[in-house]
DOFIPA-891963 format. One record per residue: residue number from 1; x, y, z of N, C-alpha, C, O in turn. Coordinates in steps of 0.1 Angstrom, whole numbers, always signed. Layout:
// DOFIPA-891963
i, nX, nY, nZ, caX, caY, caZ, cX, cY, cZ, oX, oY, oZ
NUM, X, Y, Z, X, Y, Z, X, Y, Z, X, Y, Z
...
// end
This chain:
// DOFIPA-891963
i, nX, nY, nZ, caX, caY, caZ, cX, cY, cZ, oX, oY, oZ
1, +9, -12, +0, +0, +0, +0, +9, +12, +0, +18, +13, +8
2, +7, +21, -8, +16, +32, -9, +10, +45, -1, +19, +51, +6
3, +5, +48, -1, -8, +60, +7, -17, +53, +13, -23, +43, +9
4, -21, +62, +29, -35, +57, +34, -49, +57, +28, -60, +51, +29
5, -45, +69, +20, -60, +68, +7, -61, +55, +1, -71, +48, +2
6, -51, +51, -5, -49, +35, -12, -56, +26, -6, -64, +19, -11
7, -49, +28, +12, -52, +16, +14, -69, +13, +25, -74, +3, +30
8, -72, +27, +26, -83, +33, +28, -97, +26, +19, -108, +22, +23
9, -89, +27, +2, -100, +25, -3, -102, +6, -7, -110, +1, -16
10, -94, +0, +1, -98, -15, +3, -103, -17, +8, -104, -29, +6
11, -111, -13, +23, -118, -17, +32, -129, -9, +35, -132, +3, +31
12, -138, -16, +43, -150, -5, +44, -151, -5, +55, -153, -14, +63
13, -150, +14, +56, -153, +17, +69, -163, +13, +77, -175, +12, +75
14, -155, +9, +91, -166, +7, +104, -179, +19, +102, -178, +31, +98
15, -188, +12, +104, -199, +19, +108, -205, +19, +125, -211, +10, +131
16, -203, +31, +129, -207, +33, +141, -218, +41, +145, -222, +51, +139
17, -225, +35, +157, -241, +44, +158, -243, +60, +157, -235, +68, +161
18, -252, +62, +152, -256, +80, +154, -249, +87, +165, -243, +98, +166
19, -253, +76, +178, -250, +80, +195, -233, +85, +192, -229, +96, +195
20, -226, +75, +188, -209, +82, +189, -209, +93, +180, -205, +104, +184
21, -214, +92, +162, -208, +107, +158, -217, +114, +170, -211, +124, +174
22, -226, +112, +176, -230, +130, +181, -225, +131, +196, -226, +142, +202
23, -218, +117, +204, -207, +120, +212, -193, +124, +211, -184, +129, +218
24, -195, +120, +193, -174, +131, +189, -180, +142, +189, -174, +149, +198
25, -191, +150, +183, -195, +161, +180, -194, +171, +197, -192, +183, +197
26, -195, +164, +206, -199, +169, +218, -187, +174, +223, -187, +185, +228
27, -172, +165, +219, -159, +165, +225, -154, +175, +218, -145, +180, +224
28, -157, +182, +205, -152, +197, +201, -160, +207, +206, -158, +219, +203
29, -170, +201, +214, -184, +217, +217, -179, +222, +229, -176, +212, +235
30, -176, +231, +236, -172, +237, +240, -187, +240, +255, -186, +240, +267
31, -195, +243, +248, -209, +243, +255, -218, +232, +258, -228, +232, +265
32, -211, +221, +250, -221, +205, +257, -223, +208, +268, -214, +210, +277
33, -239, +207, +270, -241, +204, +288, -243, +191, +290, -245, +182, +282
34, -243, +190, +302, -250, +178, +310, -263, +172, +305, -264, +160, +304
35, -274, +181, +302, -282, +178, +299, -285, +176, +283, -293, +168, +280
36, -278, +183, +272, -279, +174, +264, -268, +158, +261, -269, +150, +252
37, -258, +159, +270, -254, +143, +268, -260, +136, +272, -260, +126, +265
38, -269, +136, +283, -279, +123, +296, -290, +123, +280, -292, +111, +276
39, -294, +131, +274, -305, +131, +262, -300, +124, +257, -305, +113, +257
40, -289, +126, +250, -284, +117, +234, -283, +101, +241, -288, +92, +235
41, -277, +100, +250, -269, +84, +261, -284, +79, +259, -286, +70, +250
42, -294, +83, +267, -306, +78, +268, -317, +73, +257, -324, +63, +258
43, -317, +81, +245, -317, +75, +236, -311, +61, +231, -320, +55, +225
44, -304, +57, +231, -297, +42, +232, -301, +33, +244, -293, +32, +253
45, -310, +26, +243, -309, +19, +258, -298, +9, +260, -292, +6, +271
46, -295, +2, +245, -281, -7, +249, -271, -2, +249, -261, -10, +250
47, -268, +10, +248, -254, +17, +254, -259, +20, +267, -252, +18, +277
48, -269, +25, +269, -268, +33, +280, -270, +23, +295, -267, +28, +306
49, -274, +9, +294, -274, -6, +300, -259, -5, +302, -255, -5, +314
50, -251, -4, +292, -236, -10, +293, -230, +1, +301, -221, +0, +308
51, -237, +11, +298, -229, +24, +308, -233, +22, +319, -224, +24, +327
52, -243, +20, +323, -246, +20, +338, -237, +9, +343, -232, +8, +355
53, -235, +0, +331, -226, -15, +344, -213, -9, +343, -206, -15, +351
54, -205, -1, +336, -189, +3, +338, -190, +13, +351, -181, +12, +360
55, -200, +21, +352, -204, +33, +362, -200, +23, +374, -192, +24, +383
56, -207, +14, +372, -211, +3, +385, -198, -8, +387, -197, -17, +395
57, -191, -4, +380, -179, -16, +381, -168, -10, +394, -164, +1, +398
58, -165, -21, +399, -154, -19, +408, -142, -7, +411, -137, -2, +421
59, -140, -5, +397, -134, +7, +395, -133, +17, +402, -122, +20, +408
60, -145, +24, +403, -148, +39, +406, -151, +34, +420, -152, +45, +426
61, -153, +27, +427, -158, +24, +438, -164, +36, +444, -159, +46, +450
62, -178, +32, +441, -189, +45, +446, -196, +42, +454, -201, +31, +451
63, -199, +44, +462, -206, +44, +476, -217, +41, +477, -221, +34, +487
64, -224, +43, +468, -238, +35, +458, -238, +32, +447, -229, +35, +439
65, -248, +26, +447, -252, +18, +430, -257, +33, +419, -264, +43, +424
66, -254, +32, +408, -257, +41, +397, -266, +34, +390, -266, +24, +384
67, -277, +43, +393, -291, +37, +388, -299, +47, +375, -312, +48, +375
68, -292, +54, +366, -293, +63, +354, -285, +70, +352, -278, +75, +361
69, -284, +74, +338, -278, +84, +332, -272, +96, +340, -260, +99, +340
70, -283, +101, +347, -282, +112, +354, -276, +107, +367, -266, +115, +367
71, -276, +104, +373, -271, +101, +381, -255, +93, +383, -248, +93, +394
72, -250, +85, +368, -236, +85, +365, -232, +98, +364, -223, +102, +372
73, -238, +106, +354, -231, +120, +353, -230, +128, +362, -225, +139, +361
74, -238, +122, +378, -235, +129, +391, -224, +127, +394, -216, +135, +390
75, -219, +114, +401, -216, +105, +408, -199, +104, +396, -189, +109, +402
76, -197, +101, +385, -183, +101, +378, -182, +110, +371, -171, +111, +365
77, -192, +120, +368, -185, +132, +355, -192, +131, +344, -198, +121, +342
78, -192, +144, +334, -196, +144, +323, -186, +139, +317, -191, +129, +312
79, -175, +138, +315, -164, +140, +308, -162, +123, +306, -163, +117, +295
80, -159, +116, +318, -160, +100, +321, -172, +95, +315, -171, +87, +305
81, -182, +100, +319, -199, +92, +311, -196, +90, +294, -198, +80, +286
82, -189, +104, +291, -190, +107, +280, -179, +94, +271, -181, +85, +264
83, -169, +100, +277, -158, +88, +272, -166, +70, +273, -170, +64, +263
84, -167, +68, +285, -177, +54, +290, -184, +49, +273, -185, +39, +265
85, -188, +60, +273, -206, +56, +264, -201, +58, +251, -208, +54, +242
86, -187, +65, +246, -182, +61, +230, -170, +49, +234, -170, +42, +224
87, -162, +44, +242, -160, +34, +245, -168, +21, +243, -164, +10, +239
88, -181, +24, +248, -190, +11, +242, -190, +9, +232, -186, -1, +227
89, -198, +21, +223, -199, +24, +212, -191, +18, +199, -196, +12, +190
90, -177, +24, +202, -168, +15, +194, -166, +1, +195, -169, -5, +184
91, -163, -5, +203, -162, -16, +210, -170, -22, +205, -164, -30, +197
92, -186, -22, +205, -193, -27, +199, -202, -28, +187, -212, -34, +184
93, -192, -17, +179, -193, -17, +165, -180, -27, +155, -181, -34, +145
94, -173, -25, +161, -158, -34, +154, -163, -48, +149, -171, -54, +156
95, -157, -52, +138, -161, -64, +136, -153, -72, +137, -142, -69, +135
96, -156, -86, +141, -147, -96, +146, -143, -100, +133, -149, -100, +123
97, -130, -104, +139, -118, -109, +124, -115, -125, +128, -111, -129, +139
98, -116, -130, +120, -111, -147, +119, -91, -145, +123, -82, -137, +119
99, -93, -158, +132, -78, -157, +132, -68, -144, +145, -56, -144, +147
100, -78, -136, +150, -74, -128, +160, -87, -130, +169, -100, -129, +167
101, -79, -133, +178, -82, -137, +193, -92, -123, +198, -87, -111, +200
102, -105, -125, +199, -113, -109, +204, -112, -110, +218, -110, -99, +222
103, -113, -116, +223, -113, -118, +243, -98, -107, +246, -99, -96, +252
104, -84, -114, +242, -75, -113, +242, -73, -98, +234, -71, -88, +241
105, -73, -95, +220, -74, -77, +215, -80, -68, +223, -73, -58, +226
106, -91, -68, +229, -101, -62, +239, -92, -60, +253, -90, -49, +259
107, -88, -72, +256, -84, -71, +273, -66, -61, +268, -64, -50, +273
108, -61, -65, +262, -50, -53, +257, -57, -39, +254, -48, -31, +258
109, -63, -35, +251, -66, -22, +239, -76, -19, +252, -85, -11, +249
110, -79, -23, +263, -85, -19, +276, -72, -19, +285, -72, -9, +292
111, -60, -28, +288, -52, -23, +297, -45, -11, +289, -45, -1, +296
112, -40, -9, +278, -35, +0, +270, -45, +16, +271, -41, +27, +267
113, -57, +15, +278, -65, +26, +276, -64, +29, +292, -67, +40, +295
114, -60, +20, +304, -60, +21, +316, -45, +31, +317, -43, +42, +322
115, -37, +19, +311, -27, +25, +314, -25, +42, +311, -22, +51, +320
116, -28, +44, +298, -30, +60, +295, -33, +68, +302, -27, +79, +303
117, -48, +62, +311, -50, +72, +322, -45, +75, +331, -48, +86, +337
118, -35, +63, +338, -27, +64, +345, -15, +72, +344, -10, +78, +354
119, -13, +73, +335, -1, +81, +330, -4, +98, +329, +3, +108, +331
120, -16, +96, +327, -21, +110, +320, -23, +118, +326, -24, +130, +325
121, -26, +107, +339, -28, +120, +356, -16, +122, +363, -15, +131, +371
122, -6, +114, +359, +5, +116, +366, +12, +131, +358, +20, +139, +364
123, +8, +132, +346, +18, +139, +338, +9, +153, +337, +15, +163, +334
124, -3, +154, +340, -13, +166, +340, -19, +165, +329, -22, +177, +327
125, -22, +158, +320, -27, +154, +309, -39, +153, +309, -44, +149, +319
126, -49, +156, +300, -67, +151, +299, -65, +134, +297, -60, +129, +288
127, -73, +128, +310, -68, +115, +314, -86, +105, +304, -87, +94, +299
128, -91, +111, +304, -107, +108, +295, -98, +112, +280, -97, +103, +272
129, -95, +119, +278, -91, +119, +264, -78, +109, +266, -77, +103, +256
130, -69, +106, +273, -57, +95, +269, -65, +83, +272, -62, +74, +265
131, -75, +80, +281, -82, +66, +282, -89, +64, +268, -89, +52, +264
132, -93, +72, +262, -102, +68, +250, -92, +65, +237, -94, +57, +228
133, -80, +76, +239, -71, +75, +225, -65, +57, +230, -62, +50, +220
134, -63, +52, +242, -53, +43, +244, -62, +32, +240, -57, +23, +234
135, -75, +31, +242, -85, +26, +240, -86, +19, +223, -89, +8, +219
136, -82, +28, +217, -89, +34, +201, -69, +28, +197, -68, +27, +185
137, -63, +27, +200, -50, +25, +194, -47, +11, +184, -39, +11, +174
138, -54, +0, +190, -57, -12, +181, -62, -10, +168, -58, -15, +157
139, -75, +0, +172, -89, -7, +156, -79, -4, +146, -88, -2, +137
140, -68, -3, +140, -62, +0, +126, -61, -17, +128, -66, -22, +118
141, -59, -23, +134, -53, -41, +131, -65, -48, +127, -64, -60, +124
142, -78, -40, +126, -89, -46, +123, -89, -43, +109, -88, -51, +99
143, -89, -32, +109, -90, -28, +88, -77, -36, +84, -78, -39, +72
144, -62, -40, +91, -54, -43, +82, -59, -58, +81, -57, -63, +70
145, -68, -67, +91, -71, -79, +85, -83, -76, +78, -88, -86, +74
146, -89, -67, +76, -97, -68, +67, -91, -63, +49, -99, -63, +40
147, -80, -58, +47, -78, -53, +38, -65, -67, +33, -64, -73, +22
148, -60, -68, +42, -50, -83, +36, -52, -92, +49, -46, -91, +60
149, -62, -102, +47, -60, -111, +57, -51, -122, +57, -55, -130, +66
150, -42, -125, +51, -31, -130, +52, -22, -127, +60, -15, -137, +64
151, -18, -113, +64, -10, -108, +66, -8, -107, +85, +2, -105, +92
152, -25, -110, +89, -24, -107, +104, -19, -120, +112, -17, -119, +124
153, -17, -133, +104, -9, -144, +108, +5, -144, +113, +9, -150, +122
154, +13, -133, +104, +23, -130, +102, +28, -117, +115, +38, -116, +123
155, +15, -110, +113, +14, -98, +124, +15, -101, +137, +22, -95, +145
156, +9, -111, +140, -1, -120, +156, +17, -132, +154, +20, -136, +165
157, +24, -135, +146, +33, -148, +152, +38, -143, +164, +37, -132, +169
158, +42, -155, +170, +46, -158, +185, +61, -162, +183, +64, -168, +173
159, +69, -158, +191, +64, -149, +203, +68, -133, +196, +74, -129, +186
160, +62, -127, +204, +54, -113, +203, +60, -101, +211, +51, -94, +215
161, +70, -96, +215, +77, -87, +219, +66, -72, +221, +59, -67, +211
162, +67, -67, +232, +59, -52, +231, +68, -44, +222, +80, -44, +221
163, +59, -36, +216, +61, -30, +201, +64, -35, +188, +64, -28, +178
164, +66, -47, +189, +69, -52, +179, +61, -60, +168, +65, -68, +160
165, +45, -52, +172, +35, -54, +164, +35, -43, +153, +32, -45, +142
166, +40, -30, +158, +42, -21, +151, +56, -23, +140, +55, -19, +129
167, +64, -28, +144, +74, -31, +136, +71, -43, +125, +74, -43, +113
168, +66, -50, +130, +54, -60, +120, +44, -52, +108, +40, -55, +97
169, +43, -44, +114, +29, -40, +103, +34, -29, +98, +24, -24, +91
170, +41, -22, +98, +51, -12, +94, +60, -22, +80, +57, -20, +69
171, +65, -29, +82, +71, -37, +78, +67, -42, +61, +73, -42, +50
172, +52, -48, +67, +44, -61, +58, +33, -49, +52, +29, -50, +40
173, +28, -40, +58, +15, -32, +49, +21, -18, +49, +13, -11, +43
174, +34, -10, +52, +35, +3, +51, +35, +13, +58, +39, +24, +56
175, +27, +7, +71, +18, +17, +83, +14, +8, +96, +11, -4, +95
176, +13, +15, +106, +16, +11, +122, -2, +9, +122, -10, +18, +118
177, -6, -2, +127, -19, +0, +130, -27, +11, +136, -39, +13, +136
178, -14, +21, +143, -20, +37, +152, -20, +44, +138, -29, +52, +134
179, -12, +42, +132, -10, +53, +118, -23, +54, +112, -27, +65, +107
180, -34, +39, +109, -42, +36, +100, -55, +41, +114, -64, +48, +109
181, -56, +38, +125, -66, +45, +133, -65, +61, +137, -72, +69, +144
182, -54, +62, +131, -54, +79, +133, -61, +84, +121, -67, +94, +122
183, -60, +77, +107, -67, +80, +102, -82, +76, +101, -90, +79, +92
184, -84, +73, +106, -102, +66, +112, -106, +77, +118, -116, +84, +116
185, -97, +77, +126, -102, +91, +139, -104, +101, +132, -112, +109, +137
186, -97, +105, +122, -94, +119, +113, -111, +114, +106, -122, +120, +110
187, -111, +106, +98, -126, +106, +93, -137, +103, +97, -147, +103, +90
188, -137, +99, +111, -150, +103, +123, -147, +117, +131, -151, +118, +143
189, -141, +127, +126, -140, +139, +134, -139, +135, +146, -149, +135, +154
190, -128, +132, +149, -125, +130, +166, -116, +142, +170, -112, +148, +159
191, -114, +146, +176, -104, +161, +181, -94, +159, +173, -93, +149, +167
192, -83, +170, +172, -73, +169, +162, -61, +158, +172, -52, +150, +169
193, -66, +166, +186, -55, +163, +193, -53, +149, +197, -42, +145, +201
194, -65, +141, +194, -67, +130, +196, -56, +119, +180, -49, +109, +182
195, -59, +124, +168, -54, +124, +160, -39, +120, +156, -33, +110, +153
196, -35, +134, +159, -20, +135, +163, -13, +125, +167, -6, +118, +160
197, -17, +124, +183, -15, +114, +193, -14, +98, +186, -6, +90, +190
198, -21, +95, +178, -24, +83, +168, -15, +78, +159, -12, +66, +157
199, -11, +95, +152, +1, +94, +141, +10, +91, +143, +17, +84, +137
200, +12, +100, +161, +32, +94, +160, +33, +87, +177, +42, +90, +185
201, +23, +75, +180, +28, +70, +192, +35, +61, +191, +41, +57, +200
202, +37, +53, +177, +44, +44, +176, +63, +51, +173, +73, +44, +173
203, +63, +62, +172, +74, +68, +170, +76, +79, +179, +85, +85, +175
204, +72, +83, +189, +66, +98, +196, +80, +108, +194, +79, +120, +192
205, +89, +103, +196, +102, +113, +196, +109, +117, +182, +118, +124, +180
206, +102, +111, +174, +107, +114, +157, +103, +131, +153, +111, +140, +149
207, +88, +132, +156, +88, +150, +151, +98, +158, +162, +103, +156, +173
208, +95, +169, +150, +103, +179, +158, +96, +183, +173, +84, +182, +177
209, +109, +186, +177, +106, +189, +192, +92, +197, +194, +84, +191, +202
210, +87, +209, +189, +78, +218, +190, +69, +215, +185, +62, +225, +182
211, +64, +197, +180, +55, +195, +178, +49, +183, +178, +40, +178, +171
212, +59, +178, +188, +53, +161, +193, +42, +163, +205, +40, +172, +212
213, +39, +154, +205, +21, +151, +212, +27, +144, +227, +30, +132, +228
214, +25, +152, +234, +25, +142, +246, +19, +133, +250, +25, +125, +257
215, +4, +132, +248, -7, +122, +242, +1, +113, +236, +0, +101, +239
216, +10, +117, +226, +14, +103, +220, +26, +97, +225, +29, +86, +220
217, +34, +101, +233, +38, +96, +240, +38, +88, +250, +47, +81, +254
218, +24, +91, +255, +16, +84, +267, +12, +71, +259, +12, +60, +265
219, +9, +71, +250, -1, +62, +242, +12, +49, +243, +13, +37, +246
220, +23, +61, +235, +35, +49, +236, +37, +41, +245, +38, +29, +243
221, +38, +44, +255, +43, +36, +269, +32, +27, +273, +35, +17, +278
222, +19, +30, +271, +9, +25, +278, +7, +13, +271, +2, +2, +275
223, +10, +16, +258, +9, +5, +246, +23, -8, +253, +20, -18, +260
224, +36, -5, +247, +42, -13, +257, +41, -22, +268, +45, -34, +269
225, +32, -12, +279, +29, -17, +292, +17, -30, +286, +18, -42, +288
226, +7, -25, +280, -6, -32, +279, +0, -48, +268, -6, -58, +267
227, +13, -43, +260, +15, -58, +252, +23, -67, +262, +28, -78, +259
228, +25, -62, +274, +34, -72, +280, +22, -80, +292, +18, -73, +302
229, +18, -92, +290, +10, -98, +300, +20, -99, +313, +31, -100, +316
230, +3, -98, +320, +7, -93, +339, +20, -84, +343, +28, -88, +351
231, +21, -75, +338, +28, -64, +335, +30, -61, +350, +21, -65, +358
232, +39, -54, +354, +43, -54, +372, +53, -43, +370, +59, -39, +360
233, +55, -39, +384, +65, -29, +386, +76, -28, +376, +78, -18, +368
234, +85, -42, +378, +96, -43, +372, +96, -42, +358, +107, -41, +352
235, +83, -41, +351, +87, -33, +336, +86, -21, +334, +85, -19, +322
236, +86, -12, +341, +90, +2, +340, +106, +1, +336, +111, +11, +330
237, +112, -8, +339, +126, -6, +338, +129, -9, +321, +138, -5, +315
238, +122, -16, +318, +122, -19, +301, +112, -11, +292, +107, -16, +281
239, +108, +2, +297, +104, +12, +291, +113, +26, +285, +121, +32, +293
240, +112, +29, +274, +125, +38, +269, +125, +48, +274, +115, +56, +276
241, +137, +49, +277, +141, +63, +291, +137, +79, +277, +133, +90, +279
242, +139, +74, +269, +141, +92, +263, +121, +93, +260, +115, +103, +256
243, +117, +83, +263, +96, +90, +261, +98, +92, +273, +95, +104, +275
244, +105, +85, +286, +99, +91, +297, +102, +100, +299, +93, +109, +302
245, +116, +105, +299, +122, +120, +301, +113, +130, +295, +107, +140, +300
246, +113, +125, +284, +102, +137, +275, +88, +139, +285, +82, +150, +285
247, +85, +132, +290, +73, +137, +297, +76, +136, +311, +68, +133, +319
248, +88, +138, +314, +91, +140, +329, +85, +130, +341, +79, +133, +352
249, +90, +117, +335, +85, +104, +342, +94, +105, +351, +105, +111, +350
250, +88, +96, +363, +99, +93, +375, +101, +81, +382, +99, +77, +394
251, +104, +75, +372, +106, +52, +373, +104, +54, +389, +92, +51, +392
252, +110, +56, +396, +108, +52, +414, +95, +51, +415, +90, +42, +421
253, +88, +63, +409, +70, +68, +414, +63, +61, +403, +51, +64, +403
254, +66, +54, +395, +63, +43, +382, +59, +31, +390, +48, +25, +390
255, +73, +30, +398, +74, +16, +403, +63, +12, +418, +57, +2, +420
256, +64, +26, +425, +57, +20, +434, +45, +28, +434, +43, +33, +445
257, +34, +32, +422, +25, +34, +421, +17, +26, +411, +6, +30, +406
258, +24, +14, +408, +19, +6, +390, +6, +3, +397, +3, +1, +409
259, -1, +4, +388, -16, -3, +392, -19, -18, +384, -12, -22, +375
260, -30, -25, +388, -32, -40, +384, -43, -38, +372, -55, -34, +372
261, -35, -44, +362, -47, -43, +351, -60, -49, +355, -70, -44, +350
262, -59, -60, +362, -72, -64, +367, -83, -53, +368, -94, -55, +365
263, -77, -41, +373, -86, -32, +379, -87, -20, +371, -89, -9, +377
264, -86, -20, +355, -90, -17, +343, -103, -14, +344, -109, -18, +355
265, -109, -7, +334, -120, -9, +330, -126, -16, +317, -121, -12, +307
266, -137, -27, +316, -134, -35, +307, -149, -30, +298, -160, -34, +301
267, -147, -24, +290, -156, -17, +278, -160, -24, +269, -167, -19, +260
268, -158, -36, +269, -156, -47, +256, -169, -54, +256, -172, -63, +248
// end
């Protein structure tokens, strides 16, 4: 594939509900209130079912049970609801691919969306926008098995090193599965900044200095973290020192603040 237009035009775009474009729509408004997201959410009863059980998940450990719309967006946020309910959204628009494990893609591209957030609070970052981008970092591996399915055999061989999915698919189609969902995101109007973050997490320190994404930097690491199963303290130390520096990581407070993917949130 020589251009993402190319290879754009071999696959057909995911189709996702009304409810997500007019939840991207919400993430450039400036004036979304409260009251019209709990409207649009509610409209959907099977999103808005699935939102009440992540509200309700272990996670957030809330003091009560979340029994509506309105009352998640008490209780966790507009900003969280909002994320929550296009996290479904996608999640359960994607189409399952022969030959890639969906239990296993999901529980990655959910610790990879954990991890983000983790990161994203540490670094002062919008932590709902790095959960959703860390989230959204896979769907390009869905269009590349749908555009050459031969190739995600080759992509998925064992054993499997963190990052070196990207180096695979870089390799065999031209472009980083983030490269081909950055362009997804660019044609569902997702924030620009969201975008960016997409293009260069598999590379984050290659642009010039005054115009790399710390977003994608985050993405980088969390991606890392989320391909290495039961991931623990001790791989902060096999994380590349020059993304952390760039965002003023501090391995010690890495190490003894890692959280347990177990305790993700599972959107899937």
């Amino acid at each position: 594939m020589s251009t993402l237009d190319s290879f754009f035009q071999t696959v057909q775009l995911p189709s996702i509900p009304d409810l997500a474009h007019s939840l991207i729509a919400t993430l450039n408004d400036d004036d979304a209130s409260v009251a019209d997201l709990s409207d649009l959410i509610t409209r959907d009863p099977a999103i808005s079912a699935k939102l009440l059980r992540l509200a309700n998940s272990a996670h957030y450990g809330l003091p009560r049970g979340v029994g509506s719309i309105d009352d998640a967006i008490a209780m966790v946020g507009m900003n969280t609801v909002r994320t929550l309910a296009l996290g479904a959204c996608l999640s359960g628009s994607m189409p399952r691919v022969a030959g890639l494990d969906h239990h296993a893609f999901w529980k990655t591209s959910m610790a990879c969306a954990g991890y983000c957030e983790w990161l994203a609070q540490e670094v002062g970052e919008d932590t709902q926008m790095a959960w959703l981008t860390g989230m959204m970092v896979r769907l390009g591996e869905l269009l590349i098995a749908q555009a050459e399915p031969g190739m995600l055999a080759e992509i998925e061989k064992l054993p499997l090193a963190p990052g070196e999915r990207w180096q695979r698919e870089q390799r065999l189609v031209g472009f980083t599965e983030a490269r081909i969902t950055a362009e997804l995101a660019r044609r569902w109007n997702f924030p620009m900044e969201m975008v960016r973050a997409l293009e260069c997490c598999a590379d984050p320190l290659a642009a010039q200095a005054d115009s790399r994404s710390r977003l994608g930097a985050i993405v980088h690491l969390a991606s890392l973290l989320a391909d290495t199963p039961n991931a623990g303290p001790e791989q902060v130390d096999a994380l590349p020192g020059d993304v952390m520096a760039a965002l003023s990581l501090d391995a010690e407070w890495l190490r003894r603040h890692f959280p347990s993917n177990a305790d993700f949130i599972d959107a899937s």
